[in-house]
Residue frames relative to the residue before (quaternion, step in Angstrom):
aa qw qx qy qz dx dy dz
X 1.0000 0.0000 0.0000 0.0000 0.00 0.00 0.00
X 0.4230 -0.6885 0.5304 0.2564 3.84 -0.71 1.15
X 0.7249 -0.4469 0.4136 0.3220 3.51 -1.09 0.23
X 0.7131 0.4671 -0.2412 0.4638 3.46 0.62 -1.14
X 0.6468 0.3710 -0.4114 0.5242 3.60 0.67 -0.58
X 0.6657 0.5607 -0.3701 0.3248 3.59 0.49 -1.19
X 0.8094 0.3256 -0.1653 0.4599 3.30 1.32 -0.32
X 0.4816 0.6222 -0.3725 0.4922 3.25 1.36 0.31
X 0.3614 -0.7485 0.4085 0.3772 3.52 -0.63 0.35
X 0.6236 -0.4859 0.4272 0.4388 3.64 -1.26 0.64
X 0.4402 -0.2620 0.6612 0.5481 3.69 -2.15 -0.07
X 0.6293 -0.2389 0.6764 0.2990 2.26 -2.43 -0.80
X 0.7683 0.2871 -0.4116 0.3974 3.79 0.40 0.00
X 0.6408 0.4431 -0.4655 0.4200 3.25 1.15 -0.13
X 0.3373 0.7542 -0.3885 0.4081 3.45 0.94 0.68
X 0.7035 0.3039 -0.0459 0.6408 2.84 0.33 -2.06
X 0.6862 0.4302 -0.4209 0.4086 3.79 -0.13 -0.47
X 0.5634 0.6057 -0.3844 0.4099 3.98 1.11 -1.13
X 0.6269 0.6871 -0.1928 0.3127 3.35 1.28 -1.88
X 0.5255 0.3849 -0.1208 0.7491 3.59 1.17 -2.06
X 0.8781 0.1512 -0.3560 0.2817 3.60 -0.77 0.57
X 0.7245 -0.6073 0.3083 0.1059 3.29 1.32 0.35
X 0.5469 0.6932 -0.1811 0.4331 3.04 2.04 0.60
X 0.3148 -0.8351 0.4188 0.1678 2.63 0.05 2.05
X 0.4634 0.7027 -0.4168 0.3432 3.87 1.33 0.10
X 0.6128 0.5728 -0.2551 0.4809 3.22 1.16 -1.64
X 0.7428 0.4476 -0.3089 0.3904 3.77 0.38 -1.36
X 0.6683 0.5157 -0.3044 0.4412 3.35 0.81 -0.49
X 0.6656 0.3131 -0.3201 0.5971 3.58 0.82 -0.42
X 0.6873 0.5066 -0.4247 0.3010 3.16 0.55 0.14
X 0.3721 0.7023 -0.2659 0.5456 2.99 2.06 -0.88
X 0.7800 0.4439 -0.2585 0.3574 3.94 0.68 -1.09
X 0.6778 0.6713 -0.1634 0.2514 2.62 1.19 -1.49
X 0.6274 0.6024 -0.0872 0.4857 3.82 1.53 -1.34
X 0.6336 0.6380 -0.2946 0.3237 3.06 0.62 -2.29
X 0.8707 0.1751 -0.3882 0.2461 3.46 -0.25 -0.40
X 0.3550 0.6645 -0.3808 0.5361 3.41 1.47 -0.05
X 0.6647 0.4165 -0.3429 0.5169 3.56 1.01 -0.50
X 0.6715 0.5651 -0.3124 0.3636 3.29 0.61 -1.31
X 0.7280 0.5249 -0.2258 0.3788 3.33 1.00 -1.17
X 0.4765 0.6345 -0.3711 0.4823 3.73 1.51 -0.67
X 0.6886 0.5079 -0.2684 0.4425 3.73 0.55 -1.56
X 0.6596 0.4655 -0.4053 0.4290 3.61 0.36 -1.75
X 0.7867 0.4838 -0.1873 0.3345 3.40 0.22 -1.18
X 0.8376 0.2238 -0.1575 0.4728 3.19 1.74 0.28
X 0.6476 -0.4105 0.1254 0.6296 3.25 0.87 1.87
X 0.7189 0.4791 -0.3758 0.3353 4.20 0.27 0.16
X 0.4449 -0.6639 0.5139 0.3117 3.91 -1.01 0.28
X 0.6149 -0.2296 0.5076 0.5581 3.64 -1.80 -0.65
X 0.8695 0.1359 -0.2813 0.3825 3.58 -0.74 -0.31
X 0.5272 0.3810 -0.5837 0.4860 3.78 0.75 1.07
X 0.5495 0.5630 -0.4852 0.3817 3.43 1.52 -0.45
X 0.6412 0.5366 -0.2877 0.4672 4.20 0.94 -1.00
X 0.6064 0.3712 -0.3947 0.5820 3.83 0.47 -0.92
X 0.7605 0.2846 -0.3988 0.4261 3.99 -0.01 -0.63
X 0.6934 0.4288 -0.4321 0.3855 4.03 0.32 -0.11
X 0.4835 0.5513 -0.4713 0.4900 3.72 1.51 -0.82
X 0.8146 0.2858 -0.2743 0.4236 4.03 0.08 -0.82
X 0.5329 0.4072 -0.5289 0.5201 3.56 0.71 0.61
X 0.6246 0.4707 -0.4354 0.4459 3.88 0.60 -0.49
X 0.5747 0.5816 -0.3537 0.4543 3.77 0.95 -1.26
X 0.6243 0.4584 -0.4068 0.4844 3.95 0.63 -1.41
X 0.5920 0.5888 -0.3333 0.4379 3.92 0.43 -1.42
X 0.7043 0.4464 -0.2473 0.4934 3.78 0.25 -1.54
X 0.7506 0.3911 -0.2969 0.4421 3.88 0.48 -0.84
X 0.6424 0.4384 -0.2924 0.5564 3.83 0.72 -0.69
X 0.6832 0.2610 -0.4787 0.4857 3.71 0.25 0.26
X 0.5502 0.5459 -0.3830 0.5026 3.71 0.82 -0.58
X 0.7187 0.3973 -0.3910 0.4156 3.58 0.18 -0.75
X 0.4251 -0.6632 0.5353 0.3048 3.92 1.43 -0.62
X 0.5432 0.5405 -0.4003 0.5026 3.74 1.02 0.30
X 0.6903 0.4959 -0.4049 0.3371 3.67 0.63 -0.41
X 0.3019 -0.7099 0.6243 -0.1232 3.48 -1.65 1.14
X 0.0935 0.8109 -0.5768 -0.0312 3.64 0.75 1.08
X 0.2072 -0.6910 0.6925 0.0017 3.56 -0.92 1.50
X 0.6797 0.1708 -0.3430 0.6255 4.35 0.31 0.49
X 0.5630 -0.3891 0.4605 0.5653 2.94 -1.76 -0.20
X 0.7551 -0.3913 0.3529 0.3902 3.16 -2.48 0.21
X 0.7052 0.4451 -0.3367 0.4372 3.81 0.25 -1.17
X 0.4909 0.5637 -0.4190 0.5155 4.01 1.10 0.04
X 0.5448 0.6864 -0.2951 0.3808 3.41 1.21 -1.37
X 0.7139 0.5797 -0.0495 0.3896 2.80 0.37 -2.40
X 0.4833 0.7782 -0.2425 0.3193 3.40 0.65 -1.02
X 0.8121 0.4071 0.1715 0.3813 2.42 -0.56 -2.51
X 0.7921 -0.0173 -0.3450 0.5032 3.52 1.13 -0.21
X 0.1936 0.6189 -0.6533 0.3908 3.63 0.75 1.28
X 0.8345 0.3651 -0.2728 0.3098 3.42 0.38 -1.49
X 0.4745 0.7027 -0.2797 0.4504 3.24 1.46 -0.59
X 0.8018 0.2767 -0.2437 0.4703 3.57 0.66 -1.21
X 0.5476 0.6069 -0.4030 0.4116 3.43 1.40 -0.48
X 0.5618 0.6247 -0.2855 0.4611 3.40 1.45 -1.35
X 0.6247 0.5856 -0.2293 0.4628 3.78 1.03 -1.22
X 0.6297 0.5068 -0.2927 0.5108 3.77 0.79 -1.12
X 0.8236 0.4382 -0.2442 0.2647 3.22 0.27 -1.65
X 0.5300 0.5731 -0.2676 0.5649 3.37 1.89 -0.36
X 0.6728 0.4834 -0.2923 0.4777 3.50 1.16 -0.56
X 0.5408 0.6344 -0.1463 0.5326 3.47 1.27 -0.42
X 0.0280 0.7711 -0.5870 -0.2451 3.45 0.60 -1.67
X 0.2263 0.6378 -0.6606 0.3250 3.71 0.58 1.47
X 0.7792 0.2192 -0.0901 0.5802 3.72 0.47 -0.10
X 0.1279 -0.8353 0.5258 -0.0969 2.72 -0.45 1.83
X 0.5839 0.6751 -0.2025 0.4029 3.26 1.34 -0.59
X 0.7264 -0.3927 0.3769 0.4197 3.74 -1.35 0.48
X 0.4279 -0.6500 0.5015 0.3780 2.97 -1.00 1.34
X 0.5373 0.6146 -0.4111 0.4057 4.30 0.68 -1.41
X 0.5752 0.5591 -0.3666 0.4713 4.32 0.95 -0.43
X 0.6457 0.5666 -0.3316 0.3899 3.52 1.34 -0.45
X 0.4495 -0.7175 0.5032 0.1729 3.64 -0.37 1.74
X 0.1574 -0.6595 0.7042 0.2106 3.31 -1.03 0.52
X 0.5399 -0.5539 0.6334 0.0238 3.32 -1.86 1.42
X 0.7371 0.4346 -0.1176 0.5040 3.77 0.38 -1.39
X 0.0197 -0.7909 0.5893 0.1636 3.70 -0.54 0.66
X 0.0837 -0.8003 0.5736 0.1532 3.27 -0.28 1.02
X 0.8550 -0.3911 0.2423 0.2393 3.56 -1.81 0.82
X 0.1473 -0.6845 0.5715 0.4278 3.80 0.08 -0.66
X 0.5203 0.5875 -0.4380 0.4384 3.84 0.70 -0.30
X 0.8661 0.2905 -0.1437 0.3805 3.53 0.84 -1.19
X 0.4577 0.5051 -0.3556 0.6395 3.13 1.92 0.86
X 0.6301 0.4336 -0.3588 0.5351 3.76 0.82 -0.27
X 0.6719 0.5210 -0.2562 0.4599 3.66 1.18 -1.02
X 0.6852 0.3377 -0.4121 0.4966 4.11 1.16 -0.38
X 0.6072 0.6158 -0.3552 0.3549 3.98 1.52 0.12
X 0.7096 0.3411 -0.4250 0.4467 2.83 1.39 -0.32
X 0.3430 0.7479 -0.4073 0.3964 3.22 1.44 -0.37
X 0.6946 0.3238 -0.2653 0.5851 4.07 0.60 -1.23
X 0.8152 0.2625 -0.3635 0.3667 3.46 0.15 -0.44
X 0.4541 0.3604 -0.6446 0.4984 3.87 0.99 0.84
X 0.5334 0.7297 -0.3259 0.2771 3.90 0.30 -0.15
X 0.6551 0.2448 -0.1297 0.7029 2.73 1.69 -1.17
X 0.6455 0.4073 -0.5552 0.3304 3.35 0.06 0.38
X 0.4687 0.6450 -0.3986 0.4532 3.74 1.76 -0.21
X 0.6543 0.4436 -0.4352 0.4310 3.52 1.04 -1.22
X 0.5219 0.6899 -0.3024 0.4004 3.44 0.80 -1.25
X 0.7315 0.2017 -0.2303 0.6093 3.81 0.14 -0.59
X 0.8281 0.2581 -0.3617 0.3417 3.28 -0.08 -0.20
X 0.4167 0.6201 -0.4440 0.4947 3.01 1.24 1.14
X 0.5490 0.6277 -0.2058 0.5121 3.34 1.72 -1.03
X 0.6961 0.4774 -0.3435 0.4117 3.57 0.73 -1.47
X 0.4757 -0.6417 0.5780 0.1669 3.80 0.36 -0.19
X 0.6499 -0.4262 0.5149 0.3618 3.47 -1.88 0.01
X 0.6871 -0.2231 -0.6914 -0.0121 1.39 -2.20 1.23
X 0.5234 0.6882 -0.3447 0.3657 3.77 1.51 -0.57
X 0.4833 0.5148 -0.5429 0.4546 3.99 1.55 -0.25
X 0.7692 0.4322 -0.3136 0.3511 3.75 0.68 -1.26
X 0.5370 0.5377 -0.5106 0.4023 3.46 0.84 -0.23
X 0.7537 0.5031 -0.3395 0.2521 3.22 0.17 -1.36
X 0.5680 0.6040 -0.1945 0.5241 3.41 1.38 -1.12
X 0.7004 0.4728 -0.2789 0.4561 3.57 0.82 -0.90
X 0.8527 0.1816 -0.1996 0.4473 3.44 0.85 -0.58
X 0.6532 0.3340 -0.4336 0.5232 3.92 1.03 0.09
X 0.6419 0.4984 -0.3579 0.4599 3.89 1.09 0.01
X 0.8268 0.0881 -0.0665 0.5515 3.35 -0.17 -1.29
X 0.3314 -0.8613 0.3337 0.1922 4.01 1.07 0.95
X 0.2453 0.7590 -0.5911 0.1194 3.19 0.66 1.34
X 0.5895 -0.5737 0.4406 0.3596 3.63 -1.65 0.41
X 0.6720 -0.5262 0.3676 0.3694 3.23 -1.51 0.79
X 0.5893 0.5695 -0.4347 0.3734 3.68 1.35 -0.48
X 0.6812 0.6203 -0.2107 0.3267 3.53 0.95 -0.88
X 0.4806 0.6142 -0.1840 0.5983 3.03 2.04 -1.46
X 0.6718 0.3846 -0.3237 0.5440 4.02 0.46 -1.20
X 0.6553 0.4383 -0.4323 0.4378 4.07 0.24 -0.64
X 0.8013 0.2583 -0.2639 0.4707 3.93 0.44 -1.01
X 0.6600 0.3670 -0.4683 0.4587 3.33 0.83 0.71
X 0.5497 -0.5677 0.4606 0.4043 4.00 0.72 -0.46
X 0.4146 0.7485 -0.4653 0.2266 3.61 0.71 -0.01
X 0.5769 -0.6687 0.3629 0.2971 3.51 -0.34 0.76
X 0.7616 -0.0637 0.1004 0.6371 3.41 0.95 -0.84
X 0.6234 -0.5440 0.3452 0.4430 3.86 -1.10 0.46
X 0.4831 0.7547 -0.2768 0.3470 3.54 0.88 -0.66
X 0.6481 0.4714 -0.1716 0.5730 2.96 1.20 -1.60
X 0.7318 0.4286 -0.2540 0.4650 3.75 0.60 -1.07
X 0.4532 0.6078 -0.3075 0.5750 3.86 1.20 -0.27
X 0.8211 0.3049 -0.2441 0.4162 3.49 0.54 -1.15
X 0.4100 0.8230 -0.1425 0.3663 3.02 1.46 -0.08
X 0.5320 0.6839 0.0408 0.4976 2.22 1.17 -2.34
X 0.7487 0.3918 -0.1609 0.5099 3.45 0.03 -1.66
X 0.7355 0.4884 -0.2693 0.3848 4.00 0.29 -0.75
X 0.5565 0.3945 -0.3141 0.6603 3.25 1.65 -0.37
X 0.4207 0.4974 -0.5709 0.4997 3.72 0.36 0.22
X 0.9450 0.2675 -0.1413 0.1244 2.75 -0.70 -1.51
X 0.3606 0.7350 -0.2882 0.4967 2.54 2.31 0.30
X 0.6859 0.3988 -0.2712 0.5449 3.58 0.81 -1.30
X 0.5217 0.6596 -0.4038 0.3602 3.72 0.80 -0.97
X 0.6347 0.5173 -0.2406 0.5212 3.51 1.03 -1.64
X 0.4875 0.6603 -0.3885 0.4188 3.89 0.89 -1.41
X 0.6051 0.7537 -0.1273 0.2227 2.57 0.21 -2.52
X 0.9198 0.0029 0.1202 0.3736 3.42 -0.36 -1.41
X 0.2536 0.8077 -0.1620 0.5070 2.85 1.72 1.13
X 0.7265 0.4508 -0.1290 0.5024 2.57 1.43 -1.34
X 0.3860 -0.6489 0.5890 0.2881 4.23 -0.65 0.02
């Protein structure tokens, strides 16, 4: 590995992709890449170099488990990611401690984030909630389907057994009619 990569930080997919394959490269540059962005959040907030490591090792561990588990959805960039639960767990300690006595809203952000990539995770929550919203609307049995198979990703064979459907097909077609149901829900809404 040449110097310049070894020192450049990673994307975000060669992260997550290093992570799902076990690359003790990826963690390490990734391990470089953050750290001082971490280091600098703590100093600057009642904490040292080695509250700055114990609080970036368990933000890398959260990261390392949520792609392993196959549940994880990175909606900012990664070092936004990373961040947000540094400051959080640092934000957690310092309350556990009582070094910071003060309004949490008194806490300086360190990390300018974008205004594009704050406007982009709002609209992002507020198409969300109009999804929960309709698919609150759609009712039985088409709330559990939908939830059964784009949430908790069961197969159309399972879906056809806990509903009675004669054959997956049937539950598939199904499937589809509640779509286009919530779809209809969906964009309905203002």
């Amino acid at each position: 590995m040449n110097k310049e990569l070894k020192d450049s930080a990673p994307t975000d997919s060669e992260v997550i992709l290093g992570i799902l394959n076990n690359s003790e490269i990826a963690l390490k540059r990734l391990y470089i890449a953050y750290f001082p962005m971490v280091l600098q959040l703590i100093l600057n907030n009642s904490g040292d170099e080695d509250d700055a490591k114990d609080v970036y090792q368990e933000a890398i561990i959260v990261l390392y488990n949520k792609i392993k588990a196959g549940d994880f959805e990175l909606s900012s960039k990664l070092k936004t990611y990373i961040y947000s639960i540094c400051r959080r767990l640092w934000l957690k300690r310092l309350s556990q401690i009582n070094r910071y006595g003060g309004d949490i809203r008194d806490f300086e952000e360190y990390l300018p984030i974008p205004d594009d990539e704050v406007e982009e995770h709002n609209d992002r929550n507020i198409q969300f909630g109009k999804m929960e919203n309709a698919l609150q609307l759609l009712g039985e049995p088409c709330k559990t389907i939908m939830e059964d198979f784009y949430i908790y990703n069961r197969s159309m064979q399972e879906i056809c057994e806990r509903f009675g459907y004669t054959n997956a097909d049937n539950a598939k077609t199904q499937k589809y009619k509640c779509l286009q149901r919530l779809k209809k829900l969906f964009f309905q809404q203002k």
